[in-house]
N, C-alpha and C positions, 0 to 999 in steps of 0.2 A: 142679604145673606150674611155680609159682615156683621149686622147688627146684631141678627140671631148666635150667632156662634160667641159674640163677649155676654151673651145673654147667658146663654146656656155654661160658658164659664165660670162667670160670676154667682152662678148656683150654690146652694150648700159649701160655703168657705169652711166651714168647721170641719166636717167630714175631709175634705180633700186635706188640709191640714193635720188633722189625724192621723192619715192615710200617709204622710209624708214621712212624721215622727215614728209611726209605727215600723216605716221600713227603715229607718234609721238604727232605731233602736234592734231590727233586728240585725241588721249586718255588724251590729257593736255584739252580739249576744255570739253571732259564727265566728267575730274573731277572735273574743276568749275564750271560745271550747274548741276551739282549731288546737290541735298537740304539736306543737314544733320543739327541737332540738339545733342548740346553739351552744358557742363557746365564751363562757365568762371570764372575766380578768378577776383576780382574786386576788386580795393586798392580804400579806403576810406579814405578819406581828411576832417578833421572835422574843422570848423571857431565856436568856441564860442564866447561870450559876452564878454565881458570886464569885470573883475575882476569876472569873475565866471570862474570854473572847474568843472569840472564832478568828482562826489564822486568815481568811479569804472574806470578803464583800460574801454578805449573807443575802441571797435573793429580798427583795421586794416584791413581790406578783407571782401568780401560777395561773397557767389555764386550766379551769373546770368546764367540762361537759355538764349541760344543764336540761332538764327534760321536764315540760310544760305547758299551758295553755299559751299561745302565744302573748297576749298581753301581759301574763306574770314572766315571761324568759323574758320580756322590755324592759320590765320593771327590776328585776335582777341583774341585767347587763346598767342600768343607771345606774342604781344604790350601791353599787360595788362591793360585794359581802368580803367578808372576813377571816381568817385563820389563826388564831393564835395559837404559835408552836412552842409547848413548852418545855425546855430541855431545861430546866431548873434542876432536876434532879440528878443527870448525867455528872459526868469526871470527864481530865481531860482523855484528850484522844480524838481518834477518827469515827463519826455515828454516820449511820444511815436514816436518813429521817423519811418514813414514808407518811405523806399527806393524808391519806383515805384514813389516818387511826386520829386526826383529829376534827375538833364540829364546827362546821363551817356559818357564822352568824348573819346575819344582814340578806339573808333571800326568805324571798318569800313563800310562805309553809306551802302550797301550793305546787313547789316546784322539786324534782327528785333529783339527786344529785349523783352524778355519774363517774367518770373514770378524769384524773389529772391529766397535767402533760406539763410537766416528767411528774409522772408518780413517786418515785425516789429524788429527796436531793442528797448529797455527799457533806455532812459538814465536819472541820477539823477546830475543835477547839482546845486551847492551853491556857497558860496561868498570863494573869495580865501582868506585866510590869512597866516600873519606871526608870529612864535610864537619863544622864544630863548627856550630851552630845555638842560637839564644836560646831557650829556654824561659817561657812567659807562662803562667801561671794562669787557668783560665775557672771555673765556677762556674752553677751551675742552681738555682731556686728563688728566694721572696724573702724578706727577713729581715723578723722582727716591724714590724706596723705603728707607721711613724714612724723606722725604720733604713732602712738605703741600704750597699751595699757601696762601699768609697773604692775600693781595691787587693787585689789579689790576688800576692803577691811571694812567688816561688821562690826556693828556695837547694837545690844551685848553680843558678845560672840560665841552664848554657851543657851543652847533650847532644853529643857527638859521635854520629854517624850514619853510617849503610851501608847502601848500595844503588846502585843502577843510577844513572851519572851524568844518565839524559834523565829521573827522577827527582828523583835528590838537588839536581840546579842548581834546580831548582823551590822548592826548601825553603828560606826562611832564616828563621820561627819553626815552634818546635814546640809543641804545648801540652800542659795536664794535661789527666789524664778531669775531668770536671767534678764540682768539689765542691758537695755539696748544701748552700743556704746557709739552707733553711728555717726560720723563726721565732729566726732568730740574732737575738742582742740585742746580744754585745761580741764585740771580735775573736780569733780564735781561728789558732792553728796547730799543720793537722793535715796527714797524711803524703799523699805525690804521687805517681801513677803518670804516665807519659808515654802520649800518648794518637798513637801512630807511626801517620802514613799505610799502608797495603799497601805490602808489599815494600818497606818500612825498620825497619832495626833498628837497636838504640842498642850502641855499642860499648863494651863492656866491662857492668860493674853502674851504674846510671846510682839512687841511691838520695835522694830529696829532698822537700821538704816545704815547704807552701804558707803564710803566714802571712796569713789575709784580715782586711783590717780593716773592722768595723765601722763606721760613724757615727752620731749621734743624731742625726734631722733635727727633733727635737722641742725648744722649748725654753718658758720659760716667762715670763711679764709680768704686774704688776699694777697695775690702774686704779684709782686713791686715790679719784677722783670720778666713780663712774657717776652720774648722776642718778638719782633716784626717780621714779615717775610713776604714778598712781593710773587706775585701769581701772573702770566700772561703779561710779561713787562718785558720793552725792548730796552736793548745795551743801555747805560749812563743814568738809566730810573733809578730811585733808592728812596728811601726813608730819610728825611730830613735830620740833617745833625744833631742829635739831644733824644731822637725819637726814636729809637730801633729799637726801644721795649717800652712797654705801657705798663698800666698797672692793671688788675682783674679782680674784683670780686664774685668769687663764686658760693652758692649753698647748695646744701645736699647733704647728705648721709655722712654721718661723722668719718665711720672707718672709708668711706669712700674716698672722702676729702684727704686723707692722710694719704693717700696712695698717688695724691697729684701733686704733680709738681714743673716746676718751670720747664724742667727737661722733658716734658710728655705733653706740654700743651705748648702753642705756635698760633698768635692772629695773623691770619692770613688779607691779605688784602688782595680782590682779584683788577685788577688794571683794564682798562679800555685796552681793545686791538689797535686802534689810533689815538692814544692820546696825544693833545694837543695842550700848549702854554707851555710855559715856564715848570708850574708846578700843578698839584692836584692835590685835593683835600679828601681823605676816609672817613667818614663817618659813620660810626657802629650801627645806628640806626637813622632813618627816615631819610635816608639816600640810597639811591640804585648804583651811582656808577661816582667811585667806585666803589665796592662791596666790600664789607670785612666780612669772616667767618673766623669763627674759636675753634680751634684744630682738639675739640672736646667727645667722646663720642658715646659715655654714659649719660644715658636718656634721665637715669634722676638727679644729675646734678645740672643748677640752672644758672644762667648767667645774671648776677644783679646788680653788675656796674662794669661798665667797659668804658675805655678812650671815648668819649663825645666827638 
């Protein structure tokens, strides 16, 4: 039974073959006379006037409504057709440009063409000019603690510019994108882009670089005579003869440091509840007992040399 049935298969290849293509080619035939309606992207090509510009970003693209056999609305949505709007003729001022009054290129004849979206655009165009403009350095972030940015100085430090005069009269600085000044310690200079309003451009190559200076707002002082002073100590304790003030270096904030002084700070040394021997040794660090502390209580100023 098997055998009969690849028998009767294997009959007339041509024919069945035929029969394949034939249905093929007809489901290609239903779906280019099938009528579908879709929406195209339409690149816009603008011609102005001679020494006029449009005040605003002029569209690129419009949606058209397109109505066709479906395979020609395919073929129209790939080839991306065309608009050139030509306001060549116009003055300045404010137009209404409606798209349906111009021919749209690049679809195929095949296909009829329908309603925009936005059928109206708004355009404002004026007289182009040129204007020279200062350029100033801006900058984002903050430099390591205890720095401060002084300046930021451009070289050159003058852009000529282009665009629409109800524009360009508006402008007389232009700046940089902003340089990241993060964790900077010393001044550094490095290279400048111009950072142009909408619809201005810089005339010609405009190529330059920013030199930011640095400052240490940090500086340093030292107190020859802190006093001594004994914390948690019984009767006859004291600070050894020659030693009932130390010396102190302190850093921090300039104006800060000027506001300290012998009479506002005190090392304190805290005493054992029983101490025992003759005598006992303080050491500013890498001892527990017995303890000193700087009778200091601004967090930005640090201590960077005490009694050993």
């Amino acid at each position: 039974m098997a055998e009969s049935m690849l028998t009767r298969m294997a009959r007339n290849p041509g024919t069945k073959a035929a029969s394949a293509l034939l249905a093929v080619a007809a489901w290609f035939w239903v779906q280019s006379q099938e009528v579908d309606t879709a929406s195209v992207r339409v690149a816009l090509a603008w011609r102005l006037p001679d020494k006029l510009v449009s005040v605003t970003s002029l569209p690129t693209s419009a949606a058209l409504e397109v109505r066709g056999s479906r395979a020609a609305v395919r073929r129209a949505q790939r080839d991306r057709p065309q608009v050139l709007v030509d306001l060549t003729s116009e003055g300045p001022g404010t137009l209404d440009v409606h798209l349906d009054g111009y021919e749209v290129s690049g679809l195929p004849p095949a296909v009829e063409v329908g309603r925009y979206r936005p059928e109206t655009l708004t355009v404002r165009l004026d007289e182009e000019v040129l204007r020279n403009v200062r350029v100033d350095g801006s900058w984002v972030g903050e430099p390591a603690r205890g720095h401060a940015i002084q300046s930021a100085v451009v070289q050159p430090d003058v852009a000529k510019i282009r665009g629409a005069r109800e524009l360009v009269s508006e402008i007389d600085v232009v700046n940089t994108m902003p340089i990241d000044v993060t964790g900077w310690t010393e001044t550094r200079t490095v290279p400048a882009l111009l950072d142009l309003p909408r619809g201005i451009t810089v005339v010609g190559e405009w190529q330059g670089s920013a030199q930011v200076e640095v400052i240490n707002l940090l500086s340093e002082i030292t107190l020859a005579d802190v006093p001594v002073r004994l914390w948690n100590h019984e009767v006859g304790w004291r600070p050894a003869e020659g030693q009932e003030t130390v010396a102190i270096t302190l850093r921090g904030p300039t104006r800060a440091l000027q506001e300290v002084g012998t009479e506002r700070i005190v090392l304190w040394v805290e005493m054992p509840e029983n101490p025992r021997g003759d005598s006992l040794e303080a050491v500013f660090e890498g001892s527990d007992l017995p303890r000193t502390t700087i009778g200091l209580r601004d967090p930005r100023i640090e201590i960077v040399h005490a009694p050993p």
